[in-house]
N, C-alpha and C positions, 0 to 999 in steps of 0.2 A: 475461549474462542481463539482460533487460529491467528495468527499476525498473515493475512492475508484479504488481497482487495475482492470486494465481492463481485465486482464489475469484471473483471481482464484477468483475474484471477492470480495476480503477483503475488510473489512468494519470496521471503528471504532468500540471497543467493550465500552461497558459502565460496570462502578462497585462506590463502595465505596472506597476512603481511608477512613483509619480507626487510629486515632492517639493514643497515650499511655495513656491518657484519654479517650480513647473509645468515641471521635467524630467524627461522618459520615460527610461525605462528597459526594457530585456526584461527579463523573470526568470520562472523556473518554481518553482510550489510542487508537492513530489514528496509521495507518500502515504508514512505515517508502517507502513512495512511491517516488517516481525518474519520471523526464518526461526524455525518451530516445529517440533515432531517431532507429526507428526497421522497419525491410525489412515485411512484410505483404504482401503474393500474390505477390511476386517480384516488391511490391511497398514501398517505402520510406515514414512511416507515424511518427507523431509522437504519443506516448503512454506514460497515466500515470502508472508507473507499481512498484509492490512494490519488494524491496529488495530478498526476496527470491524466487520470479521469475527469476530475473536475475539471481543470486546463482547457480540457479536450471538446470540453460539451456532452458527455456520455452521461450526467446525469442533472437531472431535472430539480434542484433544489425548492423548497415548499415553503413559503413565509412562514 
């Protein structure tokens, strides 16, 4: 399964680091995602969902 939030749909971004010598680099910073147990449709699913969704209130956690 994808490194992506199933809520807001976040996605790895991609960029350079870049050191004091001015050497590139690739690297991806990946969203900081959580698997939760969340109520859906009054169903008990589970969901990969990333940190500021839950922050946010966008999902309905299930005891």
């Amino acid at each position: 399964m994808a490194m992506k939030c199933e809520l807001c749909d976040k996605e790895p971004s991609f960029g350079n680091v870049i050191s004091h010598a001015n050497n590139t680099r690739r690297r991806r910073w990946n969203p900081n995602l959580r698997r939760v147990h969340a109520l859906v449709g009054g169903v008990r699913k589970h969901l990969k969902v990333c940190t500021a969704c839950i922050r946010a209130g966008r999902v309905t956690k299930a005891a």
